[in-house]
Backbone as a ProteinNet text record, in pm:
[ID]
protein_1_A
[PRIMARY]
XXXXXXXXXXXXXXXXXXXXXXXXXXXXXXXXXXXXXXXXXXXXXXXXXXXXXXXXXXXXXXXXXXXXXXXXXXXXXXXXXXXXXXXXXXXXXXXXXXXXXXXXXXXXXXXXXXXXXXXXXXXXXXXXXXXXXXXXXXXXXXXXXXXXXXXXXXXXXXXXXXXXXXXXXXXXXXXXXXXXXXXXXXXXXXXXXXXXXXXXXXXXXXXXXXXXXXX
[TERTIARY]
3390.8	3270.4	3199.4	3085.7	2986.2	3024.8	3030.1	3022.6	2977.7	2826.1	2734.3	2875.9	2887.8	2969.9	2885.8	2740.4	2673.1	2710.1	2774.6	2787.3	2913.4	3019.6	3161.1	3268.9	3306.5	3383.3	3472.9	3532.5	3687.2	3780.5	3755.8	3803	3864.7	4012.9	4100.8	4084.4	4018.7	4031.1	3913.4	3804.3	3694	3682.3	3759	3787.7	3917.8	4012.2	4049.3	3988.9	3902.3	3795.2	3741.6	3666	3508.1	3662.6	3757.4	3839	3846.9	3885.5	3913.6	3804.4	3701.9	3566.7	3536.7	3585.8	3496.1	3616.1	3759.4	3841.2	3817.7	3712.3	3720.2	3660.3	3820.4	3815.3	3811.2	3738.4	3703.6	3810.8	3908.5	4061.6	4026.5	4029	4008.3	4138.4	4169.3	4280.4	4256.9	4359.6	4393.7	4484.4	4494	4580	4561.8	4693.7	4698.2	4645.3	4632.9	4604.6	4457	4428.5	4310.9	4252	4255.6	4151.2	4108.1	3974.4	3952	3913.7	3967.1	3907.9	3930.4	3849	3823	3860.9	3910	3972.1	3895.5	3858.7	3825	3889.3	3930.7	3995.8	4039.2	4051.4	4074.6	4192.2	4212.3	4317.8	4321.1	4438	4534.9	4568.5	4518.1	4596.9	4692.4	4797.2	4886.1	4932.5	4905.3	4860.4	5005.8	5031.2	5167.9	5266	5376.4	5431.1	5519.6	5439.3	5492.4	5563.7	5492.6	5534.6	5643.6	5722.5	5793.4	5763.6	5668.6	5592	5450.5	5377.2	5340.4	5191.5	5052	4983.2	4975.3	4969.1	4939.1	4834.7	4796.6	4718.7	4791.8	4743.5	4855.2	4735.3	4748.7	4717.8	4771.6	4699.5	4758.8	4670.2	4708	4630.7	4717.6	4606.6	4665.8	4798.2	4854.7	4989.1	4896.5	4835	4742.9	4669.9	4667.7	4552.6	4644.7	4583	4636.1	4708.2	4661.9	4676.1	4885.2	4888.3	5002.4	5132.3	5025.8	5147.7	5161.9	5095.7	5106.4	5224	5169.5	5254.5	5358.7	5389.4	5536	5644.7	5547.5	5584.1	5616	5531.9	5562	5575.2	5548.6	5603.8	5598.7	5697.7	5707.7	5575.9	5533.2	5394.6	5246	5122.9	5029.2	4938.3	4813.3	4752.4	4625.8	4525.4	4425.1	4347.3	4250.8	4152.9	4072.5	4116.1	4032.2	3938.6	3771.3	3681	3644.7	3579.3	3570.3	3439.5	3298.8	3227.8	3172.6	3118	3072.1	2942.9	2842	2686.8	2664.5	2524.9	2456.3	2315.1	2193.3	2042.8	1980.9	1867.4	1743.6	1687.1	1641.8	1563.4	1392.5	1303.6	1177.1	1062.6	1032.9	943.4	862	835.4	672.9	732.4	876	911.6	907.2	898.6	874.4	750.9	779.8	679	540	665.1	608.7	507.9	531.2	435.9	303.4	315.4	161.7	77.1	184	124.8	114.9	172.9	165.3	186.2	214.9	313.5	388.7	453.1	572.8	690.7	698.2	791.3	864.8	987.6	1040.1	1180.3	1218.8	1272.5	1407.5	1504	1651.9	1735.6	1836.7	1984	2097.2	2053	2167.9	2308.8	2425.4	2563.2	2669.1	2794.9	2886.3	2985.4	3153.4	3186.2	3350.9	3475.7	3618.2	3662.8	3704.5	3750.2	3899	4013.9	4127.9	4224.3	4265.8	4325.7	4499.4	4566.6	4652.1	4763.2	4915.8	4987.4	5001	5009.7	4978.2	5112.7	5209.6	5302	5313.3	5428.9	5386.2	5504.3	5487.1	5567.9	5607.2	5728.9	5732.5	5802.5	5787.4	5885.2	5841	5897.8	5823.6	5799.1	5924.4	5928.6	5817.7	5797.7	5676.7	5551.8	5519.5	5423.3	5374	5453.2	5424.9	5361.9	5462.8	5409.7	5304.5	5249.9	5114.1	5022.7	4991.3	4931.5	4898.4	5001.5	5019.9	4910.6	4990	4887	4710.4	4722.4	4562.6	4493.8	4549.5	4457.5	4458.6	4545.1	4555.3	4425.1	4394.9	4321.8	4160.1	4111.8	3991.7	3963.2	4088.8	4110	4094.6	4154.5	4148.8	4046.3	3918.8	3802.8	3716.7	3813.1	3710.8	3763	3686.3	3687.9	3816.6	3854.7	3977.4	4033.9	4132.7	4177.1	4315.3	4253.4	4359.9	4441.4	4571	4720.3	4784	4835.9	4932.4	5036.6	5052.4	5136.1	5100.1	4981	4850	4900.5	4929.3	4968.1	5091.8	5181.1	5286	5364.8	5493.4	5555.9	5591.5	5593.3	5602	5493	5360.2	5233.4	5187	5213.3	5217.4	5308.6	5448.9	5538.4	5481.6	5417.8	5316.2	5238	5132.2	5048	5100	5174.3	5237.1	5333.6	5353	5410.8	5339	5170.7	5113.3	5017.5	5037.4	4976.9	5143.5	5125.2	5137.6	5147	5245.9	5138.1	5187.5	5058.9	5053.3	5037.2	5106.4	5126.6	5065.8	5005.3	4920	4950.3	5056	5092.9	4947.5	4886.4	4815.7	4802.1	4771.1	4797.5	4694.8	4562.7	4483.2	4324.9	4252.6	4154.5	4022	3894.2	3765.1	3698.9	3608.3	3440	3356	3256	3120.3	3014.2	2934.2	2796.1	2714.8	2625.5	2466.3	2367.7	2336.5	2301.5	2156.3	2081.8	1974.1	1996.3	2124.5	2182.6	2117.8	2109.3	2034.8	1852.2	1835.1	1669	1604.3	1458.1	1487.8	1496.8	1483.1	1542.5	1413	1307	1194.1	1210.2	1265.1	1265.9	1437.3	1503.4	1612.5	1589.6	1527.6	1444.9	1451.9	1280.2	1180.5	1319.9	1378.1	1477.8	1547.5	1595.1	1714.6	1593	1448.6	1387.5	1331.3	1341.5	1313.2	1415.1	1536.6	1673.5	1678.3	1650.7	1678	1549.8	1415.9	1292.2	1265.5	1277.7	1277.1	1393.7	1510.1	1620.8	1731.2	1704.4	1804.9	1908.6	1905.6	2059.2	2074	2227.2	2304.4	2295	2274.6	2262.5	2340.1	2488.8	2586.7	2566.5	2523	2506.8	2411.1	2284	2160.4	2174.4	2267	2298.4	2350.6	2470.1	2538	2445.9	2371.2	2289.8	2147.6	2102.5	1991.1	2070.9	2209.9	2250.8	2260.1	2232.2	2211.1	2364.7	2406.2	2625.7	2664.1
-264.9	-298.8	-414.8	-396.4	-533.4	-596.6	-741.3	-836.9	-972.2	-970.6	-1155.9	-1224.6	-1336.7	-1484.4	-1472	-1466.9	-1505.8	-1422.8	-1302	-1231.4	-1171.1	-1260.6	-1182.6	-1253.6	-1203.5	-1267.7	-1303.7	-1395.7	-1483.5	-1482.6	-1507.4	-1575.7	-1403.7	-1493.6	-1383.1	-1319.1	-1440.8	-1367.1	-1306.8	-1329.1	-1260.9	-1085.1	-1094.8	-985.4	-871.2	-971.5	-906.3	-884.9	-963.3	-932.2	-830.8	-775.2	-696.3	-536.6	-532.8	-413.3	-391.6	-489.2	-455	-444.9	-474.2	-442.9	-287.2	-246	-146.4	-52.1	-25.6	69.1	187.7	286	352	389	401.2	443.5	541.4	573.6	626.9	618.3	686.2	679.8	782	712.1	803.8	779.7	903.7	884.2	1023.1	1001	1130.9	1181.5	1338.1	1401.5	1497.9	1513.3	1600.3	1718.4	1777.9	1941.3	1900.3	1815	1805.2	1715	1606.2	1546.8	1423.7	1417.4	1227.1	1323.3	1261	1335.4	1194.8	1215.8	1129.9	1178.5	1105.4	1182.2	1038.1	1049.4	970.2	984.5	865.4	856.1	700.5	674.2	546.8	493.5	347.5	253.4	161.3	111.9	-14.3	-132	-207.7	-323.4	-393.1	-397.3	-551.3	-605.4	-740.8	-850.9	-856.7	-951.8	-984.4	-1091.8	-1073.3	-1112.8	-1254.2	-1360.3	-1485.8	-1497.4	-1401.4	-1397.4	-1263.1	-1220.7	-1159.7	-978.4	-943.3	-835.7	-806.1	-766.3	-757.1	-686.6	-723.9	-667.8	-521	-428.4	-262.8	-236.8	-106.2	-25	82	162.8	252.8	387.6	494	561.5	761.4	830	952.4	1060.1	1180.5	1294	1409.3	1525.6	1637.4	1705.8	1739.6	1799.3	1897.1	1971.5	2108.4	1996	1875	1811.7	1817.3	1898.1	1872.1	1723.4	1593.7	1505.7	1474.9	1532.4	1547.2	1645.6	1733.6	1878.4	1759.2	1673.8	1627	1527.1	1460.2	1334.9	1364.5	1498	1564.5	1577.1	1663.4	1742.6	1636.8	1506.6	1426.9	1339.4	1212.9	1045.5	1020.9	898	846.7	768.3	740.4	644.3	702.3	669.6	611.2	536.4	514.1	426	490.5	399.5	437.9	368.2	372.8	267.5	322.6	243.1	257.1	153.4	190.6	137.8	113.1	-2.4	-7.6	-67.1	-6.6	-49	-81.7	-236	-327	-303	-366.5	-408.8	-361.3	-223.3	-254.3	-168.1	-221.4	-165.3	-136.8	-61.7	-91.7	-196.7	-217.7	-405.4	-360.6	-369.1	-337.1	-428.7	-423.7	-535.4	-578.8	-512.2	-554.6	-666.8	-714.6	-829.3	-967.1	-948.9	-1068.2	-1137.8	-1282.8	-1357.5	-1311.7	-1279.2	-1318.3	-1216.6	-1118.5	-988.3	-1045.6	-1063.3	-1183.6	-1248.9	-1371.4	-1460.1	-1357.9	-1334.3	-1260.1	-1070.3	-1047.8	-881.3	-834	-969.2	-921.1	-918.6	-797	-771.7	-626.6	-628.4	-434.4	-424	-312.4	-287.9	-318.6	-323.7	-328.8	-276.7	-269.4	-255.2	-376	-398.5	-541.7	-459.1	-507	-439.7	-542.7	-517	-573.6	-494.5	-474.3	-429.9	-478.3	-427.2	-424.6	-308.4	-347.9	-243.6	-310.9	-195.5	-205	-151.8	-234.8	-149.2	-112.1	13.9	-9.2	107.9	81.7	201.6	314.8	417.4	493.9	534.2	568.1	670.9	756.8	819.1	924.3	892.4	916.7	885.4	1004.2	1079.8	1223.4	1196.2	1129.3	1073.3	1054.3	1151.5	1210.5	1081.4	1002.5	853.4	753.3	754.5	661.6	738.7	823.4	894	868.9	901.4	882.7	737.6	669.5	516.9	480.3	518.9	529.1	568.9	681.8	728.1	662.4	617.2	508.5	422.6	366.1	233.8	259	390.6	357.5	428.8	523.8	522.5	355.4	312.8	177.9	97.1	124.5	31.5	72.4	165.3	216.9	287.6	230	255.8	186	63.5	-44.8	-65.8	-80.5	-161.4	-46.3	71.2	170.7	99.1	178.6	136.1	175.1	303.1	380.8	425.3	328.3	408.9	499.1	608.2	684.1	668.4	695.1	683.2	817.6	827.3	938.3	1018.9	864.8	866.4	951.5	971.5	1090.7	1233.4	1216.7	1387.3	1431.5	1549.1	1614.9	1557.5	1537.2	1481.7	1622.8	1713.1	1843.5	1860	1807.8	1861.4	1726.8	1646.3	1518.2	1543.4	1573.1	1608	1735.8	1807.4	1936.5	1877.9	1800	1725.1	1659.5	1573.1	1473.6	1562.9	1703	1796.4	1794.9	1838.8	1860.2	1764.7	1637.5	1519.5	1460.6	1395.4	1301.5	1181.1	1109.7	954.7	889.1	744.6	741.6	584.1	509.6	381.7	307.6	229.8	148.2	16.9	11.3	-148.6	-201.8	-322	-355	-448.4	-435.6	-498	-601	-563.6	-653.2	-620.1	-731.2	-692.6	-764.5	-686.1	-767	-708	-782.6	-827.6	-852.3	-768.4	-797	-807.9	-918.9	-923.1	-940.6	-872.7	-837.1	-852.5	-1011.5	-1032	-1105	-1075.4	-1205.3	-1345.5	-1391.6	-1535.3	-1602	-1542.7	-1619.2	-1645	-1593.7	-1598.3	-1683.7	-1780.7	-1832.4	-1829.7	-1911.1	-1938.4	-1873.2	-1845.8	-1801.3	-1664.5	-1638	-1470.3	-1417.5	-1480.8	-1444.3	-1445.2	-1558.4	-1548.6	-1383.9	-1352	-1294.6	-1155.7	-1139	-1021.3	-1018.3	-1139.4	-1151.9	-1107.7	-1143.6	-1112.3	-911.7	-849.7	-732.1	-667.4	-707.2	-614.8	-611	-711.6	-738.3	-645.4	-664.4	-609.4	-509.8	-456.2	-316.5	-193.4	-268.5	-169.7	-184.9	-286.1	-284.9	-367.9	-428.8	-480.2	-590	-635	-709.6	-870.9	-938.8	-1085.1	-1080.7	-1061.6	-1088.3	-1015.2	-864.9	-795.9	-834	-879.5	-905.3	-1064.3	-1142.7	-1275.7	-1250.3	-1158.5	-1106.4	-999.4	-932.1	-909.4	-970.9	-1058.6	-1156.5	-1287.7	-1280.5	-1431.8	-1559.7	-1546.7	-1664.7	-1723.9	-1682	-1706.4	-1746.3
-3554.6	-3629.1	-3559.6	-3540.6	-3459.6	-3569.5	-3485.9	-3629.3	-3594.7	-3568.6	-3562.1	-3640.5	-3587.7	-3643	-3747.3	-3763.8	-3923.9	-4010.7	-4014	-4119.1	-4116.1	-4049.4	-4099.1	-4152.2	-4254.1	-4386	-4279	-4340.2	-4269.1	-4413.4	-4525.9	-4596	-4650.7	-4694	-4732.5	-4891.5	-4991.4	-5092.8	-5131.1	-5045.2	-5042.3	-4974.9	-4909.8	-4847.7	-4922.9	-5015.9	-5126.4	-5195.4	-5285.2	-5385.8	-5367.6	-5284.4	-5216.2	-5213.8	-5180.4	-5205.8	-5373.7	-5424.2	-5527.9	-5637.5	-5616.5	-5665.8	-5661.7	-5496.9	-5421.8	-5451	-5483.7	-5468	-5418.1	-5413.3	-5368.4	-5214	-5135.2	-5031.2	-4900.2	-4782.5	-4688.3	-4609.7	-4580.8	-4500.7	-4376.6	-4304.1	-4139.7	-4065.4	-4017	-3957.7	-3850	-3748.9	-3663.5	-3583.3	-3619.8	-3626.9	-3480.8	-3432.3	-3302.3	-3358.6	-3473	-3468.2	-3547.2	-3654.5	-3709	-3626.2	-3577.9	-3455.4	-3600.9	-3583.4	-3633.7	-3754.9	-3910.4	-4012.9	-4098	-4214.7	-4296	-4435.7	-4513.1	-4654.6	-4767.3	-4876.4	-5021	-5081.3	-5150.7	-5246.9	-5302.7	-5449.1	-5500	-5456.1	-5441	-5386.6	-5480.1	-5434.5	-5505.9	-5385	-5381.9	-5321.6	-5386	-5273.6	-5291.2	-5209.1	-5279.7	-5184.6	-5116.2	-5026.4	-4962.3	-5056.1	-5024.2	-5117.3	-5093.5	-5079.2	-5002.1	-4855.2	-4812.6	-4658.9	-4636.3	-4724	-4736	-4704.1	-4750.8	-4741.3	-4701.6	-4627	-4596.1	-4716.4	-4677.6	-4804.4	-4761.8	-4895.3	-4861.5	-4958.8	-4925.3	-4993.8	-5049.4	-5180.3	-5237.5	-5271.3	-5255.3	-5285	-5277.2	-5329.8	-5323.5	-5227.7	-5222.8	-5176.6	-5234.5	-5216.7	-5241.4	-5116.1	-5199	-5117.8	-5019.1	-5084.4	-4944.1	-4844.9	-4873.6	-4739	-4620.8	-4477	-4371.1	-4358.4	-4362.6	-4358.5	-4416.7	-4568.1	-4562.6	-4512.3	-4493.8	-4407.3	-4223.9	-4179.1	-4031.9	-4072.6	-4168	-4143.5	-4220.9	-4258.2	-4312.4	-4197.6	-4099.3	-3970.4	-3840.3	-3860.7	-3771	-3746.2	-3679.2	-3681.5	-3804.5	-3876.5	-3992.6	-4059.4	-3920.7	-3955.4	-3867.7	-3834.2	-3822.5	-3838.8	-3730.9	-3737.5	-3858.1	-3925.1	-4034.7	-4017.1	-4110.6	-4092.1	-4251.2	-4321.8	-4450.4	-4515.2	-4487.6	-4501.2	-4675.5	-4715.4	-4855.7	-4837.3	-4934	-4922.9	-5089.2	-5060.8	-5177.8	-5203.6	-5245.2	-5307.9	-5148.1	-5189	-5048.2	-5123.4	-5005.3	-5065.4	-4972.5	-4973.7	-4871.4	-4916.4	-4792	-4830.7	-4800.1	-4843.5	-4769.8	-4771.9	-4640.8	-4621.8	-4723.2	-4793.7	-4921.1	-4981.5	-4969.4	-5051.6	-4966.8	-4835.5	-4756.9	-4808.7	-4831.7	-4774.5	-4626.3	-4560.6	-4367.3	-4440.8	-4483.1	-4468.8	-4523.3	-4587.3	-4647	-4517.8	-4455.2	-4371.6	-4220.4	-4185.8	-4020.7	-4033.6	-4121.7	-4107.8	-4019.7	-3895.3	-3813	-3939.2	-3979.9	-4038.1	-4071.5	-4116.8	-4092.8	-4160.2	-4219.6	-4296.2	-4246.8	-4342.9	-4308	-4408.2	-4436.7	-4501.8	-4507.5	-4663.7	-4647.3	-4747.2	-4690.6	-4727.4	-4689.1	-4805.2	-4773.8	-4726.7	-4642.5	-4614.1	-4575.4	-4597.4	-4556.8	-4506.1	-4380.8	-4271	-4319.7	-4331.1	-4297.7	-4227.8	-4145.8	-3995.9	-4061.1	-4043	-4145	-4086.8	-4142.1	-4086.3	-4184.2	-4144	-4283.4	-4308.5	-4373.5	-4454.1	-4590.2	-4529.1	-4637.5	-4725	-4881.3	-4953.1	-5042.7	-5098.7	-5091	-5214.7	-5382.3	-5442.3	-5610.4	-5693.4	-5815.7	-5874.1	-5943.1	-6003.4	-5929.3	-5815.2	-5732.1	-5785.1	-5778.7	-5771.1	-5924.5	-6013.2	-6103.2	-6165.5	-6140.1	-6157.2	-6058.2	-5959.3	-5898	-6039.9	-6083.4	-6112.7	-6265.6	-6305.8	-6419.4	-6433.6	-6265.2	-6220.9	-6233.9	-6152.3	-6158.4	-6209.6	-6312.5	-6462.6	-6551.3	-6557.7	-6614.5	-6566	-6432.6	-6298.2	-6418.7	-6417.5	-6414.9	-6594.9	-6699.4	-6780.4	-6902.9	-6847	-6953.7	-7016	-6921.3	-7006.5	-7073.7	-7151.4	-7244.1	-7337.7	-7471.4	-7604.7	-7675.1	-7580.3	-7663	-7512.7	-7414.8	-7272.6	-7295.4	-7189.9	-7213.8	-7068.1	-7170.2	-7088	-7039.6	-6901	-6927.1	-7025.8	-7117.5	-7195.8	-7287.6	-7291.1	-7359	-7336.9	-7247.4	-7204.8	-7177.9	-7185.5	-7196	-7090	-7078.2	-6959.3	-6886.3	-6934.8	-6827.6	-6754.8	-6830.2	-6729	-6670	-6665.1	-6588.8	-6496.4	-6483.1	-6363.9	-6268.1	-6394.4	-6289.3	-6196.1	-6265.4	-6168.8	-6018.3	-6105.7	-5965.9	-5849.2	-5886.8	-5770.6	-5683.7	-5740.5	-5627.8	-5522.5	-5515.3	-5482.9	-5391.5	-5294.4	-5223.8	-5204.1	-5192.3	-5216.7	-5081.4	-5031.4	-4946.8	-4947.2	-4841.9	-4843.5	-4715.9	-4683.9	-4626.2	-4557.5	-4463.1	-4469.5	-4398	-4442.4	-4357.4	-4261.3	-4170.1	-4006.4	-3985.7	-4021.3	-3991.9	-4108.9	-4164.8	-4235.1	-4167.1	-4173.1	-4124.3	-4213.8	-4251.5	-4347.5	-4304.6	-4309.7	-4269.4	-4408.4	-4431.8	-4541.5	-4440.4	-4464.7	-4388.5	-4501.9	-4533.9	-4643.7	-4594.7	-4509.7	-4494.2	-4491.3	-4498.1	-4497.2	-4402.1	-4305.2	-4194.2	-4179.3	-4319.3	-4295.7	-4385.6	-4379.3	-4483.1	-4604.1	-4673.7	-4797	-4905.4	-4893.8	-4931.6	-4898.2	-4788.5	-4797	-4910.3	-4878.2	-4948	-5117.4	-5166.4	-5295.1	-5350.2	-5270	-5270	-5287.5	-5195.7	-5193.5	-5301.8	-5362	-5461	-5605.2	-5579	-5681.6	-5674	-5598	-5580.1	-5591.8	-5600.3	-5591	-5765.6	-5846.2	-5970.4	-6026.1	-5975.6	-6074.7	-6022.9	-5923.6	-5857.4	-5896.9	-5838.9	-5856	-5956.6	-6005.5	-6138.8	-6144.6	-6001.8	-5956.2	-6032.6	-6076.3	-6138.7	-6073.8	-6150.9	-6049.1	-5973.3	-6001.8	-5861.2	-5733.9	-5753.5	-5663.9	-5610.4	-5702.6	-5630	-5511.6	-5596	-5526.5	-5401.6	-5409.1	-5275.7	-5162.6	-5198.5	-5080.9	-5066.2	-5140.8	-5096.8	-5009.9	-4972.4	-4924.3	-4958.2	-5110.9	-5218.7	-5252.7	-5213.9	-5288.5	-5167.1
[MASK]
+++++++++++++++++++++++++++++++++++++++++++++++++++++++++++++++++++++++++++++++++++++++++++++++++++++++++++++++++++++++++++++++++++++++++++++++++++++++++++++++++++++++++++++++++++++++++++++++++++++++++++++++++++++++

């Protein structure tokens, strides 16, 4: 990923945060018979565990995805790269200042972003699987009025389910962040943006704060 010094996260819990905001992830990986393919799907981080463990990502796939018939058939591990993407917009010039005073001005895309460089395995294991799946209905569950639990549904057709899914573990090796937020422009144009993301498109102060460069 290009990454200007002005716009790439360093900081670790920011770069946790912006995953766990963004869970759902873009997993590219490749395979001698499938070549570079990309699979979606929601994630779980966890963090490292006082030095002791290393942080991972947790997630599942379907048992039919090539992805798990390869890494059935072959090395215990590979390499991944699962992208998570945060707050991002078109930005368009009509909100500049400059465009007023000179009109050297032109459109862009402001976005936040976590690349995770990562080993992938495969995990082949009903009791795991299950408590995955626990987890992240729980994840995306809680904040209804009335969340529903597995515990909701038959333990025969919950063990049905989890036959046919996979689950898949993530150690991660290395993480980078990029915000492409106008940070670097001034402070009158970042305004002007943080005020068009909010009265134009709807956006949420935080989101709007995080891609005008205001935070």
């Amino acid at each position: 990923m290009y990454q200007p010094s002005h716009f790439r996260i360093d900081d670790a819990e920011t770069l946790q945060l912006t995953i766990e905001q963004s869970p759902f992830a873009t997993l590219v990986t490749h395979g001698a018979d499938s070549g570079l393919t990309a699979d979606h799907l929601p994630m779980l981080f966890e963090p490292a565990n006082d030095g002791a463990t290393p942080a991972t990502l947790l997630g599942h796939i379907a048992r039919g995805n090539p992805l798990a018939r390869e890494l059935k058939n072959g090395p215990d591990t590979r390499s991944a790269l699962a992208t998570f993407h945060g707050p991002h917009a078109y930005i368009t010039p009509s909100w500049y200042p400059a465009k007023r005073d000179h009109g050297k001005v032109v459109p862009t895309w402001n976005y936040q972003v976590v690349h995770a460089h990562c080993r992938l395995r495969l995990i082949d294991d009903p009791e795991w699987l299950k408590r995955l799946v626990g987890r992240l209905t729980l994840r995306f569950e809680q904040d209804r009025p009335s969340p529903w639990s597995i515990d909701d549904a038959p333990d025969d057709y919950i063990a049905g389910m989890c036959r046919a899914i996979m689950g898949i573990e993530l150690t991660i090796e290395r993480l980078e962040g990029k915000r492409k937020a106008s940070q670097h422009k001034p402070i009158s144009e970042r305004e002007s943006i943080y005020r068009g993301l909010q009265v134009e498109y709807g956006y949420p102060d935080d989101a709007a704060r995080c891609l005008s460069g205001l935070d």
